[in-house]
Structure formats: structure tokens, C-alpha cells
N, C-alpha and C positions, 0 to 999 in steps of 0.2 A: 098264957092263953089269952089271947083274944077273940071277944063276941063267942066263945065255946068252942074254935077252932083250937088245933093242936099248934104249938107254932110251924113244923116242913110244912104243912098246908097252907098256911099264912106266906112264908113265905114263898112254896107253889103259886100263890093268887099271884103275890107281886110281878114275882119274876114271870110269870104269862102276860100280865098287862104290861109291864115293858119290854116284852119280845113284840106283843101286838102294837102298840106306842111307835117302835122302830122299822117293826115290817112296813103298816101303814105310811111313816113318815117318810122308807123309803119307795112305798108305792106311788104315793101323792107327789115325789117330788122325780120321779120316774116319767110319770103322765104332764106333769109342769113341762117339763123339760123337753117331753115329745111334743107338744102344741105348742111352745116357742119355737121347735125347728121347724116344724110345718105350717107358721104363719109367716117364719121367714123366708121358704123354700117358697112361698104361694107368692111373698112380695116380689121372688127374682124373678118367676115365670113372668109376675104381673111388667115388671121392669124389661125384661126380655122381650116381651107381646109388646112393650112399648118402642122400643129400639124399631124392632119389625115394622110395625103400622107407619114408628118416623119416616124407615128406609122406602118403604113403598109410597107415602106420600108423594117424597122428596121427589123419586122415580117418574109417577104419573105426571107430577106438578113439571116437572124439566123438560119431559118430553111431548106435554099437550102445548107447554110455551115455548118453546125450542121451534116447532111446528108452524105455530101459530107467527111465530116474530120470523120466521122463513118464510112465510109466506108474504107478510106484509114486507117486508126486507126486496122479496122479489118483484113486488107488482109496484112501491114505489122507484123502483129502480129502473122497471123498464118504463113506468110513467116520468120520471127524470129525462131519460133520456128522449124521451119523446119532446117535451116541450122543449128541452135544449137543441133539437134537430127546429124544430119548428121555429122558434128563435132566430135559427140562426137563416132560416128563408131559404128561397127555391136556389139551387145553383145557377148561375147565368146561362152553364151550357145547356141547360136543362130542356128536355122535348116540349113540345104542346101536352104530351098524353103523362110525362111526368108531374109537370105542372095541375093537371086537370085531377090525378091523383091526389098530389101531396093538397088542391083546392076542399077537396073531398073527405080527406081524412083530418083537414085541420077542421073542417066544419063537424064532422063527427067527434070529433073530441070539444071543439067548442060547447055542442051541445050537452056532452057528457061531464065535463069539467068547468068547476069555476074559478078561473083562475085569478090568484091575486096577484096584485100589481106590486111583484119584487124580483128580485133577478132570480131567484128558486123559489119552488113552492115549497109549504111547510108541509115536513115530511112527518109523518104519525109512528114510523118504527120507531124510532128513538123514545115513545115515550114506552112500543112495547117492550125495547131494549132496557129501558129501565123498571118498566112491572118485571121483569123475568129476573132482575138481579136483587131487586126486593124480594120476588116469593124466593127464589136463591135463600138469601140471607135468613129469612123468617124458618124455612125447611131447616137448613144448619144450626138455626138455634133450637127449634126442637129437639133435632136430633141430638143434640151436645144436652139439652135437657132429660131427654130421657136414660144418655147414657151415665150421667150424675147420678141419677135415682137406681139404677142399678148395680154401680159402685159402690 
């Protein structure tokens, strides 16, 4: 006997607190084991919502600069060709009333352009040509980063 108990009730006691000892241990490691999957399950949404936001960046960022370096692509182009027409002077066969034009449109552009003293003028797409191949690269690296963290 122990403490006035019979010993089957002694050992009743034991054997209940390690069936509770065991339930418990496998409850707690039941509940462990459910919030290590749902904080990993939460990291790939997080990692997946990151890929996305990449993709969409990458997206707007291509096609506002895409836009943009077409546009300036276009207007230095036909401004090129314009000072290269004007360069090159009136044709010999040329009218009074041609002349009196191209007098006309070279002073309108005089006054709108200043032109520097080299055989082309310096052309500003090429620097968008290279912002665009920059935000390019910068977008692929995110995107290649966030597809690492999802991995």
C-alpha cells in the first residue's frame, strides 16, 4: 500500500497519467506539426503573390518603355531625316514656290531646334534604348528572385 491506496488503484493512477502524458504529447505535437504546415503553406502563397507582382511589374514596366523608346525612336527619326534633307540643300531643279517652302520650313525648324555643329545631331533614344534594357534586366532579376524564395 501506498499513502492508504490499494496497490490496482496505484497502479490505475499511473497508468492514467501516462495514457494522459501520451494523448497530450500526441496532441501537442499533432497542433506543432499543423502550424509548421500553415506557416509554410502561408510562405508559398507569400512566394507565389511574389512571382505575380514580379510578372506584372515586369509587364507594365516593358510596355510603358516599349511605348515610350517608340515614340522617341519615331520623332528622332523623322527629325534625322529632316536635317539630312535640309543638309543636303534645295535641288538645282527646284521651283521658286519650292524653294520659298523648303526657305520656310528650314526657318521653322531653325527656330525650333538647336542644332549642334556635327554631321548628326545627338540622338536621346539610345539613351531610352538603354533605360529599357536596364529596367529589362532589373525586372528579370526580381523575377528570378522571387522565384528562388518560392523554390
Amino acid at each position: 500500500m501506498f499513502l492508504g491506496l490499494p496497490t490496482p488503484a496505484i497502479i490505475g493512477i499511473f497508468a492514467g497519467i501516462i495514457v494522459l502524458v501520451i494523448v497530450l504529447s500526441i496532441v501537442s505535437w499533432y497542433v506543432r506539426t499543423m502550424n509548421k504546415l500553415r506557416r509554410l503553406e502561408v510562405k508559398v502563397e507569400e512566394a507565389t503573390s511574389g512571382i505575380d507582382v514580379a510578372l506584372t511589374k515586369r509587364f507594365d514596366l516593358l510596355t510603358k518603355m516599349l511605348d515610350t523608346t517608340k515614340g522617341y525612336a519615331k520623332h528622332e527619326a523623322e527629325t534625322l531625316e529632316k536635317v539630312i534633307k535640309w543638309r543636303n540643300g534645295i535641288p538645282a531643279d527646284a521651283t521658286m514656290k519650292q524653294k520659298s517652302e523648303f526657305a520656310s520650313s528650314l526657318t521653322k525648324a531653325a527656330n525650333g531646334l538647336s542644332v549642334v555643329v556635327e554631321n548628326y545631331p545627338d540622338l536621346k533614344a539610345n539613351d531610352m534604348f538603354g533605360k529599357l534594357q536596364a529596367a529589362i534586366t532589373d525586372s528579370e532579376e526580381q523575377l528570378q528572385a522571387s522565384r528562388r524564395i518560392y523554390n
